[in-house]
MOPAC internal coordinates of N, CA, C and O (Angstrom, degrees):
PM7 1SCF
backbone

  N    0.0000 0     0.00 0     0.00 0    0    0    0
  C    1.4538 1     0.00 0     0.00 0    1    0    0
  C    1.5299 1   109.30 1     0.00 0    2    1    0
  O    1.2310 1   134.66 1   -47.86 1    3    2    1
  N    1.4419 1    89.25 1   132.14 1    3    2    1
  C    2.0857 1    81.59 1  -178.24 1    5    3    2
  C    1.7997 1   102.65 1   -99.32 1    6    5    3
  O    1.2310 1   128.46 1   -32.04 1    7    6    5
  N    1.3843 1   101.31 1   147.96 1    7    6    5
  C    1.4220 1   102.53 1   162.28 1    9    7    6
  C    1.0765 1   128.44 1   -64.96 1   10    9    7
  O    1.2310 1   120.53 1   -16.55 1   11   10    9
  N    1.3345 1   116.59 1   163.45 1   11   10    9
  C    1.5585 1   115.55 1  -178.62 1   13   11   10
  C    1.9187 1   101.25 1   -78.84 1   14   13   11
  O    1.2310 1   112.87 1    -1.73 1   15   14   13
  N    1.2398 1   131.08 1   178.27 1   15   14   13
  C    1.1752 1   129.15 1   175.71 1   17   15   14
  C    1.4572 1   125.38 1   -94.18 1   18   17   15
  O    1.2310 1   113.18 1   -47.00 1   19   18   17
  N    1.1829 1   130.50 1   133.00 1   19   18   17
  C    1.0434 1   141.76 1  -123.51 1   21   19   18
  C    1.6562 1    97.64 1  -119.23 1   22   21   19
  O    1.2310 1   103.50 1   -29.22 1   23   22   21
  N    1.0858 1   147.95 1   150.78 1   23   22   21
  C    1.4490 1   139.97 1   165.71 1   25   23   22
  C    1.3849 1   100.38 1  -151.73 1   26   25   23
  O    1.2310 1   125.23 1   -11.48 1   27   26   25
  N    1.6517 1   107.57 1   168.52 1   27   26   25
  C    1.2667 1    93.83 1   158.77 1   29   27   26
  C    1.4413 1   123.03 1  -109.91 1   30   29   27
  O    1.2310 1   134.92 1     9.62 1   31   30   29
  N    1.7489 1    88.74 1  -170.38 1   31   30   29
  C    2.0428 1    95.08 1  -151.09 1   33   31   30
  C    1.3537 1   112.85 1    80.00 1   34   33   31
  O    1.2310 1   111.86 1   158.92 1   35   34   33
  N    1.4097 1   132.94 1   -21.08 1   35   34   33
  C    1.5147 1   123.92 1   160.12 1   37   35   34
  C    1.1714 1   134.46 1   -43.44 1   38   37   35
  O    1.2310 1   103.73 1   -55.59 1   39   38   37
  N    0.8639 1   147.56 1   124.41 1   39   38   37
  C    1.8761 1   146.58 1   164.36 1   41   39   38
  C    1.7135 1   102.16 1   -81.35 1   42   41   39
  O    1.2310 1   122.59 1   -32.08 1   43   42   41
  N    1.0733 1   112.64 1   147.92 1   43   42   41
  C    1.6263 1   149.29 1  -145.44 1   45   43   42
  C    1.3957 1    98.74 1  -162.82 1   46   45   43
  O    1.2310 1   129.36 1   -46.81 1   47   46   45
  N    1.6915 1    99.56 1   133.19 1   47   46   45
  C    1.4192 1   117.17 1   159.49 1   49   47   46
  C    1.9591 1    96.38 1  -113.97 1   50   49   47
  O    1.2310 1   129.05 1   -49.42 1   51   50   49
  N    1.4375 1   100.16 1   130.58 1   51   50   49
  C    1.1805 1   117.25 1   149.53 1   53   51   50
  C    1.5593 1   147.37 1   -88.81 1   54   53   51
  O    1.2310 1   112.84 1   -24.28 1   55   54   53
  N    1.1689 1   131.12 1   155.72 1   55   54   53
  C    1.8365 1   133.50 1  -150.24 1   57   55   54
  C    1.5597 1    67.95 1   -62.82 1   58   57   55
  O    1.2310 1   114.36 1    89.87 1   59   58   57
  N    1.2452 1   128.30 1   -90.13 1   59   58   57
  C    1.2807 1   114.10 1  -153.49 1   61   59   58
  C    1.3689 1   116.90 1   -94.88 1   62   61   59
  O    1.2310 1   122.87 1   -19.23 1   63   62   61
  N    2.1619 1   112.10 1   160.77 1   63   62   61
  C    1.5829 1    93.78 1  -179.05 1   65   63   62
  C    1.4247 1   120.88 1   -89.95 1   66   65   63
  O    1.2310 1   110.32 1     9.18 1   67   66   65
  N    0.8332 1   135.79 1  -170.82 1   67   66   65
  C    1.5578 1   132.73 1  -179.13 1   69   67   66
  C    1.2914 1   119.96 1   -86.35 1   70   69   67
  O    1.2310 1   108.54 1    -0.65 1   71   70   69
  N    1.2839 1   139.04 1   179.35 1   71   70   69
  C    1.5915 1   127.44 1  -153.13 1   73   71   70
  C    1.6642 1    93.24 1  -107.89 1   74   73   71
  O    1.2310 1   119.71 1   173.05 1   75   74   73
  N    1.0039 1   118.15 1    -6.95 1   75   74   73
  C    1.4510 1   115.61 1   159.43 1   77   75   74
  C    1.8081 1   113.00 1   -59.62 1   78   77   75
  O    1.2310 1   128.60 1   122.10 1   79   78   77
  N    1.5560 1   101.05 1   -57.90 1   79   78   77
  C    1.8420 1   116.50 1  -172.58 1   81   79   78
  C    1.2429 1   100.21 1   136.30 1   82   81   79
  O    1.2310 1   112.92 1   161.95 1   83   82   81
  N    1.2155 1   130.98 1   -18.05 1   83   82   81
  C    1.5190 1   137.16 1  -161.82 1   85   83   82
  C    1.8224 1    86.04 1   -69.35 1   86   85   83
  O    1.2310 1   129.46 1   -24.43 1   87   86   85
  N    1.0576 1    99.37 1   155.57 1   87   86   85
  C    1.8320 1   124.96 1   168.57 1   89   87   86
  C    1.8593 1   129.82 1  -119.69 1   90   89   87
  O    1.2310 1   136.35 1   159.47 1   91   90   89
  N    1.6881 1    85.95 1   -20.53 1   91   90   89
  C    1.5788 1   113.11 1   175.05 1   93   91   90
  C    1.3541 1   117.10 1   -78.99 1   94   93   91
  O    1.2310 1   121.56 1   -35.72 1   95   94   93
  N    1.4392 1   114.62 1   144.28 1   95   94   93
  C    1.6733 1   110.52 1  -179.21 1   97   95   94
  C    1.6490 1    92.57 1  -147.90 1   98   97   95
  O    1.2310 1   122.65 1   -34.63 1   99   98   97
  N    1.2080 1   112.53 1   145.37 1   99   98   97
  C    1.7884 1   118.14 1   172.62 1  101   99   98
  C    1.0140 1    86.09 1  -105.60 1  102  101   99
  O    1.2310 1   119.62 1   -28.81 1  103  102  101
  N    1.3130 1   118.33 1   151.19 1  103  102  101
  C    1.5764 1   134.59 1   179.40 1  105  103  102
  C    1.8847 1    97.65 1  -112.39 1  106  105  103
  O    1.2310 1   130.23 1   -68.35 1  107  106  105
  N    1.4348 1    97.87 1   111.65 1  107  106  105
  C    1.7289 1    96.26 1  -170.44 1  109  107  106
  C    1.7200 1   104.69 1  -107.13 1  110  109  107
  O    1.2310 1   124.45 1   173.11 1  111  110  109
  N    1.3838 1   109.06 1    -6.89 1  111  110  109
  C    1.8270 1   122.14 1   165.99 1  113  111  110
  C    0.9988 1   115.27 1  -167.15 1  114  113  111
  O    1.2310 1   130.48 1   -36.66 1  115  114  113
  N    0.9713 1    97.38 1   143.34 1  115  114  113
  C    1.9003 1   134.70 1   176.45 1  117  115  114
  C    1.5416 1   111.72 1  -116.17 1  118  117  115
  O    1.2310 1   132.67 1   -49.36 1  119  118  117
  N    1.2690 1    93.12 1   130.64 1  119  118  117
  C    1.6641 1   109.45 1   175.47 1  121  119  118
  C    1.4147 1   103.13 1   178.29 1  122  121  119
  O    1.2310 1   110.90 1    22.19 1  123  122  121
  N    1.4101 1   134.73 1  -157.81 1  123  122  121
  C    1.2819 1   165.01 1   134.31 1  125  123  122
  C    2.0178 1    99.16 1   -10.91 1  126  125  123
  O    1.2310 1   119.97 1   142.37 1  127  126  125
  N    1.1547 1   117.67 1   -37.63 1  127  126  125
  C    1.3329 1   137.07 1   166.63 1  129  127  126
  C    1.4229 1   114.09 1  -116.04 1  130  129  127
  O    1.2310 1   129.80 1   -24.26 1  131  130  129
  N    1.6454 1    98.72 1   155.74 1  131  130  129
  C    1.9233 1   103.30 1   158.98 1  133  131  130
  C    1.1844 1   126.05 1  -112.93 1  134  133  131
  O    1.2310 1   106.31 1   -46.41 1  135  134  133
  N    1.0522 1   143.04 1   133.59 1  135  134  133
  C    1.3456 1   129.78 1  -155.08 1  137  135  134
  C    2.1647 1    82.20 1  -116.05 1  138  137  135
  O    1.2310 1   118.81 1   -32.79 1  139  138  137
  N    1.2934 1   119.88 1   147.21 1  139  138  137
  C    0.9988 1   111.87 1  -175.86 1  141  139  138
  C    1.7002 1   105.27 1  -154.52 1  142  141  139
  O    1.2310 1   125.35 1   -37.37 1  143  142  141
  N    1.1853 1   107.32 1   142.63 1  143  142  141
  C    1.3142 1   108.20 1  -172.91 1  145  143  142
  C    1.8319 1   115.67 1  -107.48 1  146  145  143
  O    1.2310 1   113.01 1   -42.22 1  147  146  145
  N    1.5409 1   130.80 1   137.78 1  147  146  145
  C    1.1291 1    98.42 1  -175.81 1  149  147  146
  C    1.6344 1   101.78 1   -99.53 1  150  149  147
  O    1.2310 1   131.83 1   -28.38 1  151  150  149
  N    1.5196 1    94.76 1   151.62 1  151  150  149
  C    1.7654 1    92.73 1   178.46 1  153  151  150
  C    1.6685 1   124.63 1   -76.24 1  154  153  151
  O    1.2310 1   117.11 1  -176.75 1  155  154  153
  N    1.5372 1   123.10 1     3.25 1  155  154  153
  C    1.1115 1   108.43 1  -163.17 1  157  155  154
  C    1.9774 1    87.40 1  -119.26 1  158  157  155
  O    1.2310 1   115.02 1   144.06 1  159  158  157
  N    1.3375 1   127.04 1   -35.94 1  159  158  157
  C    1.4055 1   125.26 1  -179.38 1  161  159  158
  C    1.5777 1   116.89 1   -87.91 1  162  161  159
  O    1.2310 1   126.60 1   162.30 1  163  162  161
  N    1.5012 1   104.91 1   -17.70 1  163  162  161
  C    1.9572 1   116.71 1  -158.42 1  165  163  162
  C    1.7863 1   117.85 1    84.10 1  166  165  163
  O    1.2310 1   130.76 1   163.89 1  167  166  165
  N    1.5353 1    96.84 1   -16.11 1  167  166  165
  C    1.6529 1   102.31 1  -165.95 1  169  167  166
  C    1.4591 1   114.90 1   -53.18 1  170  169  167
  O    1.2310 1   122.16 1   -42.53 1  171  170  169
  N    1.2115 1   113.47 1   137.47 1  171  170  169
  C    1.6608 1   119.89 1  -161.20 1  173  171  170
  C    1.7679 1    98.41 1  -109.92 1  174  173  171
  O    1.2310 1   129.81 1   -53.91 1  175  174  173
  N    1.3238 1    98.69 1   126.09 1  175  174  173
  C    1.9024 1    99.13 1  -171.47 1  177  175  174
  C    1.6993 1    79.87 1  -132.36 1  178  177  175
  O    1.2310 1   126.26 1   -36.47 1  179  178  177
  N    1.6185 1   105.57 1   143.53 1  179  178  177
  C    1.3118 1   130.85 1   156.40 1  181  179  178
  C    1.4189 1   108.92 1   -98.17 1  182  181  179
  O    1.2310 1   124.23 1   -37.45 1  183  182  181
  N    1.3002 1   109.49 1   142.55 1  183  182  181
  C    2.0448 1   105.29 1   157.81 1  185  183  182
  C    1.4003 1    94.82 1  -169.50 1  186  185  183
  O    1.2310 1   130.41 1   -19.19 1  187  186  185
  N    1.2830 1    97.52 1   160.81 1  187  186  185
  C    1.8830 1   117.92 1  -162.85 1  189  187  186
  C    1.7783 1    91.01 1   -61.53 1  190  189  187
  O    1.2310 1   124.15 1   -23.58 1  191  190  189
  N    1.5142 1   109.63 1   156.42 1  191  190  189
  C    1.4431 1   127.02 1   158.09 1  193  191  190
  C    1.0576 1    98.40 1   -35.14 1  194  193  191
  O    1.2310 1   119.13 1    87.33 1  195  194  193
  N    1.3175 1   119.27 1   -92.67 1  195  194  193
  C    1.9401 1   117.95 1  -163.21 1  197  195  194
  C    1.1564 1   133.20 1   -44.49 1  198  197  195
  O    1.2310 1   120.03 1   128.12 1  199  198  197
  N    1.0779 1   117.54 1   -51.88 1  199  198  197
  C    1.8343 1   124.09 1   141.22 1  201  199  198
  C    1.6343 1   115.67 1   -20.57 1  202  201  199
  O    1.2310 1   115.25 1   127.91 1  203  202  201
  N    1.5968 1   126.61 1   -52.09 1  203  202  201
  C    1.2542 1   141.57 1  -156.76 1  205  203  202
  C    1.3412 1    90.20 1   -84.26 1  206  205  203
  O    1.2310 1   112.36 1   130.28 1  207  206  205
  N    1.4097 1   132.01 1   -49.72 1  207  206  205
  C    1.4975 1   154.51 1  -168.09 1  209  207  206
  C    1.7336 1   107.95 1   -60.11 1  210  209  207
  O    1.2310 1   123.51 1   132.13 1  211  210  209
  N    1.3683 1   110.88 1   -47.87 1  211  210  209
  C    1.2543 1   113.98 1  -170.25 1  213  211  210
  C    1.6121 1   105.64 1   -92.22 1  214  213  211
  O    1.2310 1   117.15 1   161.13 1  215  214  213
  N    1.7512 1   123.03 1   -18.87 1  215  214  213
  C    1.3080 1   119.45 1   171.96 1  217  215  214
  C    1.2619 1   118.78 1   -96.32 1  218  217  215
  O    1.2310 1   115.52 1  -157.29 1  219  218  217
  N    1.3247 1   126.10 1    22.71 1  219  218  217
  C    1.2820 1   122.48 1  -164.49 1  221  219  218
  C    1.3215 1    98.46 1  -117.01 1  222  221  219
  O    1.2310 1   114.35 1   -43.12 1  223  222  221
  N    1.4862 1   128.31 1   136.88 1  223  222  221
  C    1.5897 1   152.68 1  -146.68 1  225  223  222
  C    1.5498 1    97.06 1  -131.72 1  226  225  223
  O    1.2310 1   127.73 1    89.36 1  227  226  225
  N    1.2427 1   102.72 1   -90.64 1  227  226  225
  C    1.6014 1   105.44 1  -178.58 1  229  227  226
  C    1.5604 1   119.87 1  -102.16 1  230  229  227
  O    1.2310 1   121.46 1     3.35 1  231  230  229
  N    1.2116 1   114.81 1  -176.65 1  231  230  229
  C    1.4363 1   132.90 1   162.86 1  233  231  230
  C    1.4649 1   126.23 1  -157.99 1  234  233  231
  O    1.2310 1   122.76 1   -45.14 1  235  234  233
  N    1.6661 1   112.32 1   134.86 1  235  234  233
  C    1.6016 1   110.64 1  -179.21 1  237  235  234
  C    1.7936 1    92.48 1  -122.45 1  238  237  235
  O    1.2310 1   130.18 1   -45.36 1  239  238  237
  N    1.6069 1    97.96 1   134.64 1  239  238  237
  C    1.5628 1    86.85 1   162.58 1  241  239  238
  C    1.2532 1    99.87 1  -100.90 1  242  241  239
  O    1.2310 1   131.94 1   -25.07 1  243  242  241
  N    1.6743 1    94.55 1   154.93 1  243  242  241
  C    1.6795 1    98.51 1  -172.06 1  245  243  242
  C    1.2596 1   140.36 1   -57.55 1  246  245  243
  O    1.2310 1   120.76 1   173.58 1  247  246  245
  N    1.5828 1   116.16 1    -6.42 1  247  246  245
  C    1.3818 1   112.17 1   171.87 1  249  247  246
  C    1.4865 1    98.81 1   -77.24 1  250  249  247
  O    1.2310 1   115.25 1   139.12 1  251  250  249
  N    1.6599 1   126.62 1   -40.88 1  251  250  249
  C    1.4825 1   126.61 1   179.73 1  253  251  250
  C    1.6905 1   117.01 1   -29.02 1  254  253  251
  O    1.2310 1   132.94 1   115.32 1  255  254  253
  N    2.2433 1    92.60 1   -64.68 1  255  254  253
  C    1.4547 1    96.05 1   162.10 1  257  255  254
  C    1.6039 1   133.61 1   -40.67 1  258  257  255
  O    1.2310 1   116.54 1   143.78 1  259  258  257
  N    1.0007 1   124.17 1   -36.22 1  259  258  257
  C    1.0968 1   116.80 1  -171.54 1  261  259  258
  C    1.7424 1   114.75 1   -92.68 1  262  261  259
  O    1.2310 1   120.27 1   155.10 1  263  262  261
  N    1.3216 1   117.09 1   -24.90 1  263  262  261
  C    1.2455 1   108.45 1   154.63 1  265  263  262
  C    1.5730 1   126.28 1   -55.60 1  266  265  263
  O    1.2310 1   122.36 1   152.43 1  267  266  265
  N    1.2388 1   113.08 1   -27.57 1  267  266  265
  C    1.0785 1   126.47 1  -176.38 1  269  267  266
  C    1.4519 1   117.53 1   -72.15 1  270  269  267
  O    1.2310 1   124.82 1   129.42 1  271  270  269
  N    1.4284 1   108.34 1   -50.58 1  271  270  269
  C    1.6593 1   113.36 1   164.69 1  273  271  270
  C    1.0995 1   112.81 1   -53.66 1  274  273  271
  O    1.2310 1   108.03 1   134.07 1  275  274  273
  N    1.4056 1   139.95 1   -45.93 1  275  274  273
  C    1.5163 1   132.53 1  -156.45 1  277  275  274
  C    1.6790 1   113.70 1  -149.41 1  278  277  275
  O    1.2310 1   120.10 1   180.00 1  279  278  277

């Protein structure tokens, strides 16, 4: 199964939510790693592509998000 494509500034839901409750992540780099931000604490988590690849559920690109809010 291929992932959908990934950019940054995207929001991502991950398999699991974060120990905050949040489910949202900004994706602030892409490479070899993801650098990901969560939207509800700020907490900044790195983890390898494939790791990121196999936990990743959804995706909004951010203009999507924001239609969505308002």
């Amino acid at each position: 199964m291929r992932t959908p494509p990934v950019r940054e500034g995207d929001l991502v839901a991950l398999r699991k939510p974060h120990a905050c409750g949040a489910n949202r992540w900004r994706v602030v780099q892409l490479g070899a790693d993801v650098r990901l931000v969560c939207t509800r604490c700020q907490r900044r988590v790195l983890m390898p592509r494939d790791e990121f690849d196999r936990r990743l559920r959804e995706r909004w690109q951010e203009d999507e998000h924001e239609e969505m809010d308002g």
